[in-house]
C-alpha positions in Angstrom: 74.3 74.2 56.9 73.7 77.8 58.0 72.9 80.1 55.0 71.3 77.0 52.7 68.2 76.1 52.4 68.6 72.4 51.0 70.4 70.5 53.6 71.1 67.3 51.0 72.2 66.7 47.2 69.4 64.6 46.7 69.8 62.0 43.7 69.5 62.8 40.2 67.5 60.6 38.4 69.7 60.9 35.1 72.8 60.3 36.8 73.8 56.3 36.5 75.3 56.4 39.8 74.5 57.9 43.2 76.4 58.5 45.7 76.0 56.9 49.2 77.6 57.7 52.6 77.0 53.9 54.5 78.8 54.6 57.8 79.8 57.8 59.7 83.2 57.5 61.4 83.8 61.5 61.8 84.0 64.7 60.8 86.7 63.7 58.5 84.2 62.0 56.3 82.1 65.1 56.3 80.2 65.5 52.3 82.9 68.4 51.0 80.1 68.7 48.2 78.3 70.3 50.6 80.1 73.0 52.0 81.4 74.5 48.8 80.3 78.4 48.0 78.2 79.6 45.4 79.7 79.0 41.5 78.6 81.2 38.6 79.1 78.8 35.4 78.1 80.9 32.3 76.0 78.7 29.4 75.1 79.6 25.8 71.4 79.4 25.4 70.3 80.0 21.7 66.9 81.2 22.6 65.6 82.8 25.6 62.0 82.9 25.5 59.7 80.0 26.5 56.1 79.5 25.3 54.2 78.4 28.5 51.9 76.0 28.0 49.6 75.6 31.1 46.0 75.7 31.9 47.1 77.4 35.6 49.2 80.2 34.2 48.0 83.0 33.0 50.8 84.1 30.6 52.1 84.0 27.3 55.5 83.5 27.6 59.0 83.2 30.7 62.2 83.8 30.0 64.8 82.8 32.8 68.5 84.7 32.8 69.7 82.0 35.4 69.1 78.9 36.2 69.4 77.7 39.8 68.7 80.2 42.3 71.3 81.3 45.8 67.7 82.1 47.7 67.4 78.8 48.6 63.4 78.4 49.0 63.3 74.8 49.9 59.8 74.0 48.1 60.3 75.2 45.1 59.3 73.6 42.2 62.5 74.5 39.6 64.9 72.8 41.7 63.5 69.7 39.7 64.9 71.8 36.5 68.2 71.3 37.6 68.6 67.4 37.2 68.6 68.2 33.2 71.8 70.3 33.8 73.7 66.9 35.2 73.3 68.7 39.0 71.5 68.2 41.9 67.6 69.5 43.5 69.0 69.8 46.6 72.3 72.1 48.0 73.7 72.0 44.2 70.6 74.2 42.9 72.0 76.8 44.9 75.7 76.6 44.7 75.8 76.1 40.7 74.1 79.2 39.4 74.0 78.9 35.4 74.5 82.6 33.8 72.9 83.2 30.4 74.9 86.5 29.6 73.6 86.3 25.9 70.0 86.7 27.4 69.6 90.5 26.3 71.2 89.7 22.6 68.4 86.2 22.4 65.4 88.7 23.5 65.9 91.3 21.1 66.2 88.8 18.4 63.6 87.6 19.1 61.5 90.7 19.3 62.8 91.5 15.8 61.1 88.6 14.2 58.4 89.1 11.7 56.2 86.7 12.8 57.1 88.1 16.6 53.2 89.1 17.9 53.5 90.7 21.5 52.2 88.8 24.8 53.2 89.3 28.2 55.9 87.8 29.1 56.8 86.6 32.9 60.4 87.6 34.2 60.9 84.4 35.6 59.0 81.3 35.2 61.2 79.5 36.6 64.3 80.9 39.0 64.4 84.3 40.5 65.9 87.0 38.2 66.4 89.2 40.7 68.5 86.6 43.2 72.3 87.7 44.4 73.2 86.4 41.0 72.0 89.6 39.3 74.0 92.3 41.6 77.1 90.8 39.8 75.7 90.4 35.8 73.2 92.5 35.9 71.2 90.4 33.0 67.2 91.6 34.2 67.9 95.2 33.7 69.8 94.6 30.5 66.6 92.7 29.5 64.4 95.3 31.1 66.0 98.2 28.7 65.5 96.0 25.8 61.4 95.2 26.8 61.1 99.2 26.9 62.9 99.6 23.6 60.7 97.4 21.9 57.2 98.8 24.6 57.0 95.1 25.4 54.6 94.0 28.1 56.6 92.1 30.7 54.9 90.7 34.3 58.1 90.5 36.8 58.1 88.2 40.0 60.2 88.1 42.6 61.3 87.5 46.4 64.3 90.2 46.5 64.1 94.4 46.7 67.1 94.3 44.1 64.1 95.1 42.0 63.8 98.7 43.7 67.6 98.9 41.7 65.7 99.1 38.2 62.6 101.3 40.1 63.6 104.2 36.8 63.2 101.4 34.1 59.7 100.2 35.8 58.3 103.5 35.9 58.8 104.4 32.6 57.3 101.0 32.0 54.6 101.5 34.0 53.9 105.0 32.2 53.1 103.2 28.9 51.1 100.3 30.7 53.7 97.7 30.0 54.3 96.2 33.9 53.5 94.3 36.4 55.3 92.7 39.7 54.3 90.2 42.2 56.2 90.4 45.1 55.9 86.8 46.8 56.0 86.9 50.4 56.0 83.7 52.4 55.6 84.5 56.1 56.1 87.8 58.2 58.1 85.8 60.8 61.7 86.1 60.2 62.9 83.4 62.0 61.0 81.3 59.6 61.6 83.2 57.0 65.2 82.6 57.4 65.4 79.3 57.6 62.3 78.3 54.2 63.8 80.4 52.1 67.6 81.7 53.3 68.8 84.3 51.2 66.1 86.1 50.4 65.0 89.8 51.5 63.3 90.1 55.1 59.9 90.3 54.8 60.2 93.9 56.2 62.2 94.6 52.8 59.9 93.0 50.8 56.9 94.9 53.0 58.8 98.4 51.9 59.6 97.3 48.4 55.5 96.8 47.9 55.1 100.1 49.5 57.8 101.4 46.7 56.4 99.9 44.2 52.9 100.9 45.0 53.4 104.5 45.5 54.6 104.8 41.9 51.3 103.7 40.7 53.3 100.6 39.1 50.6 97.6 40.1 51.9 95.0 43.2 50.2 91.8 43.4 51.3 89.6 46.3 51.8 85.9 46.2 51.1 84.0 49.7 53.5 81.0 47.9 53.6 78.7 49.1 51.1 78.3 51.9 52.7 75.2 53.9 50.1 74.0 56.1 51.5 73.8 59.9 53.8 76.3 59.3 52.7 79.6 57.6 48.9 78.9 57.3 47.9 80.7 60.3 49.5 83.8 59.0 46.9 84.3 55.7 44.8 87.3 57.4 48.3 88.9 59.0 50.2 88.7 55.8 47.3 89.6 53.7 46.7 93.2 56.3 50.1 93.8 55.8 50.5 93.8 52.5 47.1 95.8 51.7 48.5 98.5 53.6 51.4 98.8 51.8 48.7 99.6 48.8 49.5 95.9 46.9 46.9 95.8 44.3 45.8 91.9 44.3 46.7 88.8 46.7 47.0 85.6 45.8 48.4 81.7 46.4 49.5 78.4 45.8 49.5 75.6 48.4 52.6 74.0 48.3 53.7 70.7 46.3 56.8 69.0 46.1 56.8 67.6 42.9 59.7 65.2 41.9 62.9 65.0 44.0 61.6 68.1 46.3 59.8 65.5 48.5 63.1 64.1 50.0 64.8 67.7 49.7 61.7 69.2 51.5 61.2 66.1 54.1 64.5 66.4 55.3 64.8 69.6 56.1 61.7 69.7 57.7 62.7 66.8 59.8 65.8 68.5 60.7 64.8 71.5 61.5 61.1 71.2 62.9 61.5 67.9 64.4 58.6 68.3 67.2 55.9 69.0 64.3 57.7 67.7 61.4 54.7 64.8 60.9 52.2 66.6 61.0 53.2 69.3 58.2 53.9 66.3 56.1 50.7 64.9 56.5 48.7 67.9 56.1 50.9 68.3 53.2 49.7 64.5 51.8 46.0 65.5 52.9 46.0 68.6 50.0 47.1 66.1 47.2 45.4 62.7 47.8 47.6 61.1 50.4 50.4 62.2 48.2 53.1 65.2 48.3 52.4 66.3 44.9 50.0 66.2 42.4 50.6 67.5 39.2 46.9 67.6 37.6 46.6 71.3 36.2 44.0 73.2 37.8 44.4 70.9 41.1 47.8 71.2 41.9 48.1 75.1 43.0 45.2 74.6 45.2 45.2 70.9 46.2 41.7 69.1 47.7 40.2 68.2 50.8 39.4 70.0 54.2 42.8 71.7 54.8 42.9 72.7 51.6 39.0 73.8 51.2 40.2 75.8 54.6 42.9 77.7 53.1 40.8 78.8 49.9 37.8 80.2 52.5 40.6 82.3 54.6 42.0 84.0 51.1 38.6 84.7 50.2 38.0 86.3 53.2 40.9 88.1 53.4 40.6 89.3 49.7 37.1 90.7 50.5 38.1 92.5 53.9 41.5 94.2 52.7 41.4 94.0 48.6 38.0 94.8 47.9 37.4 96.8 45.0 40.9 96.6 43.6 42.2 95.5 40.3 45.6 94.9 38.5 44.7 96.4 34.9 45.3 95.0 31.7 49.1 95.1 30.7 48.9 96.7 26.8 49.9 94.4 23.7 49.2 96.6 21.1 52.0 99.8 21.3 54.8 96.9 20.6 57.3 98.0 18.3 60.3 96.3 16.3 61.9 99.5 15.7 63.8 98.6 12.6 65.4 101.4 12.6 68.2 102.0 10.4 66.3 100.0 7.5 64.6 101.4 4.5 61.0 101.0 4.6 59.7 98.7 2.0 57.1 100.6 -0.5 
């Protein structure tokens, strides 16, 4: 399926049933749930902001204004999340795209709480809030006003230049020491950008958003995520050069793991559309976690174990020391938060 990344529904392990296609007699039998186009299905969350609790994640807090995401990355590990929605980790993660439009209303709620103490929060832990989705709602910059309002400290991550939309918003941010992005940028070859991760920007988009980004002193860390070995490995030093001259601030990565039901979303694409080398990836995949596709052991998992692994650690720390020496992504500040109250008498 041009334009997706997910070439299956694979099953949902809630769901009592699964369905089965046992013989192919013709196109007429083709999977309709397949072809459908992207559906926007709003939901009512009553909170929006998630305490993360995870020795490999540097952050307070996420907060997620949609759930599913259009990009399509095929290894990514929300696609999981989806199962608990009644849908699919495969081709339905894209199409069914869960809107939170109460999002900005929940956040500033939840800033106005007494007990509320300020910690950086990650735009999105989960889905990307800057995907297609957010041309049409709009729910990130709503958010986005609401974090300056309050001079709350937010860390924003994302594969798509919408973000250059809200570049007035993250400068003002950025002024009062309350921002920071990572741009995650898989591979500068578009042809395989375009088919790991669809409907994302170009990687030359991305390359000018960093430059954006960067020249507005706002601070740019890049995220090599995932490294897939046999794919995008070789291009650690290239990507790394690339992105350093676009003034990013810090590089880092994760080697891919496809936890849960992204195994057989991940193994058939790649079987599909890298046929030739489609053993080897998964068994240099395996050799990172144990003979395994995943492992889910925190402080193992992002990095995985053995040679390949140990191989891809030495090439970032080479590449950090050649073309990111001496540079830093400063503190975000946690102590000008503000509930603004405004419009109540103060208490004596």
């Amino acid at each position: 399926m041009k334009g997706r990344g997910a070439q299956i529904n694979a099953h949902n392990k809630f769901d009592r049933f699964q369905r089965v296609q046992e013989h192919w007699e013709g196109i007429d039998e083709e999977d309709l749930s397949l072809q459908g186009k992207t559906e926007y299905i709003e939901v009512f969350p009553k909170s929006i902001v998630n305490h993360v609790d995870s020795a490999d994640l540097k952050m307070g807090y996420s907060m997620n204004p949609y759930q599913g995401c259009e990009h399509g990355c095929l290894y990514c590990y929300a696609r999981n999340s989806h199962n608990y929605w009644g849908y699919s980790s495969g081709v339905e993660f894209e199409q069914k795209i869960l809107v939170k439009k109460n999002a900005a209303k929940l956040l500033e709620e939840t800033f106005r709480k007494k007990d509320w103490k300020a910690l950086p929060i990650m735009f999105s832990g989960n889905t990307d809030c800057y995907q297609p989705a957010e041309r049409k709602f709009g729910i990130t910059r709503q958010m986005l006003e609401i974090c300056l309002k309050y001079k709350h400290p937010v860390s924003m991550i994302t594969k798509n230049s919408l973000i250059e939309r809200d570049l007035d918003i993250l400068e003002e941010m950025n002024r009062l020491n309350l921002v920071h992005v990572s741009i995650t940028l898989t591979s500068l070859d578009e042809d395989l950008r375009r088919l790991l991760e669809p409907r994302t920007a170009s990687a030359q988009k991305k390359l000018r958003t960093i430059e954006l980004l960067s020249s507005k002193q706002i601070p740019v860390n890049v995220m090599m995520a995932p490294i897939i070995p046999g794919l995008n490995s070789h291009e650690i030093f290239a990507l790394a050069k690339a992105t350093a001259d676009k003034g990013a601030s810090a590089f880092n990565y994760t080697i891919v793991r496809l936890n849960g039901s992204i195994g057989e979303v991940f193994t058939d694409w790649v079987r599909k559309t890298f046929p030739d080398r489609a053993d080897k990836v998964i068994h240099q995949i395996e050799e990172c976690h144990g003979g395994k596709l995943n492992d889910s052991r925190f402080g193992v998992r992002m990095r995985g174990e053995g040679k390949t692994a140990e191989m891809v650690s030495q090439m970032v720390k080479v590449a950090r020391q050649k073309f990111f020496r001496d540079r830093v992504m400063r503190p975000l500040d946690c102590d000008s938060f503000t509930q603004n109250k405004k419009g109540q008498l103060p208490l004596f």
